[in-house]
N, C-alpha and C positions, 0 to 999 in steps of 0.2 A: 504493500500500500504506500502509494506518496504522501506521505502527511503535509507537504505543504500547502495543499489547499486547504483542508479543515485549520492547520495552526492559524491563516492569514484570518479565516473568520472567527476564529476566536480572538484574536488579537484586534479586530473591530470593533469589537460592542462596547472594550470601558474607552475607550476614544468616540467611538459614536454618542454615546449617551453626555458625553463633556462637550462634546462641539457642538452638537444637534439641540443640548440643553442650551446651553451657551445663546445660541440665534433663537429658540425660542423665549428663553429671559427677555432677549431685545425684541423680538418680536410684539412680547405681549406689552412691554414697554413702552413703543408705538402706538398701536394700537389701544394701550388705555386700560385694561383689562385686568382687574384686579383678582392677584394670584392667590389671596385669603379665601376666597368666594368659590368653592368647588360647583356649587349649583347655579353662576350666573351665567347666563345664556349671552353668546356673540351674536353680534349682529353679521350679515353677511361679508362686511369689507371685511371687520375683524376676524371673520373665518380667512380670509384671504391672505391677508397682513400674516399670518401665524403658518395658513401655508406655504408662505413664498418663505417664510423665517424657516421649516426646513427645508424647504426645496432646497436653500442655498447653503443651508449647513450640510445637507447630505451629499450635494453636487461638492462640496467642496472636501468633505472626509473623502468621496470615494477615487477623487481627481488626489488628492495625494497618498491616499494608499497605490495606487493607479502608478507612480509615477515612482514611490520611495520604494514600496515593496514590492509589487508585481513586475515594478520596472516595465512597464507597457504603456503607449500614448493614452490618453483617456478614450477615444475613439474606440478601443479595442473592445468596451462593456458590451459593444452591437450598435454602433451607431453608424456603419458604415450603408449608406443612401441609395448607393448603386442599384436599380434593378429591384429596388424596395417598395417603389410606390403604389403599388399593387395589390402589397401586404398594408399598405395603409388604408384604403379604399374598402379591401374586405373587413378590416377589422373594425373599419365603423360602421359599416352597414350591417355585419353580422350583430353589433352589439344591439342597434335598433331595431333589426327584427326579431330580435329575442323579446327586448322588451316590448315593443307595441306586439305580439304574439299572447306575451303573459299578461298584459293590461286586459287587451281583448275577452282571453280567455276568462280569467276568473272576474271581472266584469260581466260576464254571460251568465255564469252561474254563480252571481249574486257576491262571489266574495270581497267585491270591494264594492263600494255604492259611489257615484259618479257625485257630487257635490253643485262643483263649478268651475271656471275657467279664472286663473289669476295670471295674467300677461304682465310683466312689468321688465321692459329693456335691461335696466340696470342691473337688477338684481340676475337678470339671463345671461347677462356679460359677465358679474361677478363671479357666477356660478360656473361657467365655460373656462374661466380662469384655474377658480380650484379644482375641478375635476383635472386638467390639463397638466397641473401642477403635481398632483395626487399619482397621479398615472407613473409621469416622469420618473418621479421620486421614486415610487416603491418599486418599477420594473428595474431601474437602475440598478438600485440597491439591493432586492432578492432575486432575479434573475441575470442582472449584469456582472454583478460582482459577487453574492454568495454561491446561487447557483452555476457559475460560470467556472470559480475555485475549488466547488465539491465534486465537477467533473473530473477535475487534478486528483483528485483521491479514491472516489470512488466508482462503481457504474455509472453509465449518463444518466438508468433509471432509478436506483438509489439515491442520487444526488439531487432529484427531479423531488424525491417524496422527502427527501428529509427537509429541502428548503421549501418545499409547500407546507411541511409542518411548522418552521420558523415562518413564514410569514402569517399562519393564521393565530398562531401566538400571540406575533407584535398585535395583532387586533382584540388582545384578551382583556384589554379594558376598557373595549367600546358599548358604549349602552345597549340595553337591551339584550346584551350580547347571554349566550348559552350553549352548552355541548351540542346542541344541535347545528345550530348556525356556526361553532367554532369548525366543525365536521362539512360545512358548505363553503368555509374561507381554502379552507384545507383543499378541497376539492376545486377553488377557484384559482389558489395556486399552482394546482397542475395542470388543470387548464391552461391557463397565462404562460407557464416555462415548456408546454410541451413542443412549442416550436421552436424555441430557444436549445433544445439537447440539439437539434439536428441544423442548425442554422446560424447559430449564436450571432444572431440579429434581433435588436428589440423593436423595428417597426413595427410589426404586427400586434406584439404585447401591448406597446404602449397605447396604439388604437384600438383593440378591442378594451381594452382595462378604462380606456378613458368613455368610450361609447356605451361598456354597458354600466356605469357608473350617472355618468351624464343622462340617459335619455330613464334611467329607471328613476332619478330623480325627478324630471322633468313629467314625468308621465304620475306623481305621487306616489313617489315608494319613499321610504326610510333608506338611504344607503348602510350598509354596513351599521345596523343601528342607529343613524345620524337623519336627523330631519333638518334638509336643506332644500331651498326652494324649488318650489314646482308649480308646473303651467296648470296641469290639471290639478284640482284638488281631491278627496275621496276619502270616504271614511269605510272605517272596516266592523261590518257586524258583529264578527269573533276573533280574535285573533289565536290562528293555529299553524299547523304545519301547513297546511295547503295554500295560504295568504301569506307566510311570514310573519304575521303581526305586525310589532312595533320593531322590528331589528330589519325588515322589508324585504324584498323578491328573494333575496340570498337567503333569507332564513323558511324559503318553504322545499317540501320533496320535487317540486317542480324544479328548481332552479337545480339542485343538485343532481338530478337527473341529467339535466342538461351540461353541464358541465362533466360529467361525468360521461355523455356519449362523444362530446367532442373530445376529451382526452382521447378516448378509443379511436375517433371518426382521424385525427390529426398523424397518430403512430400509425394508424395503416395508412392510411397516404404516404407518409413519408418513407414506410418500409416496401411499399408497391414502387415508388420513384426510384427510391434507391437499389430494387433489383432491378427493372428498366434500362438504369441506366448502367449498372453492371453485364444486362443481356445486351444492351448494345456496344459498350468496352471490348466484349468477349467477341461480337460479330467484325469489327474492326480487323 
């Protein structure tokens, strides 16, 4: 076994947690937001303010681990554009048809009740910000640079499950949050890296991650436990597995289903491609 990958991510987290802390102190500093007050509620910008505070702490731990320890350009996480933009196109439209799919659906059979419409510019811009931001941040960070380093050590599909289990962790103290939904994060992490074993490109990640965040808010879900603004509004008669409740789309059997066929749906493709193009090597 190479342990240099597993030692690099263990030698992240008490640096992440000092610099990451670090810009969110300043963050909330900005923004106003008093750090006594566990139950006050931000306002949109200040959702914002806090996420661009790690976006830039994280872009900037993983640019110097990038650079001191892995000794590689920062490009190398999967930002290379070439022949990419095709994985960006699908990964935002797949995110949208999942979610107006799931609106649809349980909308039909009553599990969400249709309210009304709240349109308001700014707060659609602010929101396209943080999702944008959100995205960035955490493909970078668990698929650029954790899951990129666990392939240094271990299978590509071991290293695929163990950092989908560190990302649905990092989300262990989102509201709402429970073993059910921790088991959908989980599941939405291997989603997200399963094109990254074979690829180690995060176009694709970062736009499906951003898309089906962005339009399940937008269409009134909870993201990840978080209520952030949405065009439609809608209230929920019971809150269960089949609706998600108050933790939103990621916390019902539907959602994890799905994530769950696209992991499958993504490794055969790419194991059909890759014999393909070794039956046409061999024809050569």
């Amino acid at each position: 076994m190479n342990h240099l990958g597993w030692s690099r991510i263990f030698g992240l987290v008490i640096p992440y947690f000092i610099i990451v802390g670090i810009f969110q102190l300043i963050g909330a500093s900005i923004a106003e937001i008093p750090l006594d007050n566990s139950s006050y509620e931000e306002s949109t910008i200040q959702h914002v303010t806090m996420s661009f505070s790690s976006f830039l702490g994280t872009m900037l731990l993983i640019w110097l681990f990038m650079k001191f320890v892995d000794k590689e350009p920062f490009i190398e996480v999967g930002f290379h554009i070439k022949n990419r933009e095709k994985d960006i196109v699908i990964g935002v439209f797949l995110g949208l048809i999942i979610m107006v799919i799931a609106y649809l659906g349980l909308s039909l059979f009553n599990q969400v009740i249709f309210e009304r419409l709240n349109f308001n510019f700014l707060e659609l811009f602010y929101t396209t910000l943080i999702f944008i931001l959100v995205a960035i941040l955490e493909e970078v960070l668990f698929r650029g640079y954790v899951l990129k380093n666990l392939m240094l050590s271990f299978n590509k599909y071991i290293a695929l499950f163990v950092s989908s289990i560190l990302f649905s962790l990092m989300h262990g103290a989102n509201p709402n949050i429970s073993m059910f939904s921790l088991l959908g994060l989980f599941l939405a992490g291997m989603a997200l890296g399963a094109t990254y074993i074979y690829t180690r490109n995060l176009w694709y990640p970062i736009a499906f991650h951003f898309s089906w965040n962005f339009f399940q808010s937008l269409l009134g879900f909870n993201v990840s436990g978080q209520d952030i603004y949405s065009i439609i509004e809608f209230t929920i008669p019971e809150n269960n597995k089949i609706n998600g409740g108050l933790f939103g789309f990621e916390g019902s059997i539907f959602s994890l289903i799905i994530e769950f066929l696209l992991v499958i749906l993504i490794m055969y493709y790419y194991q059909i491609k890759k014999k393909n193009q070794s039956t046409e090597n061999e024809s050569i």
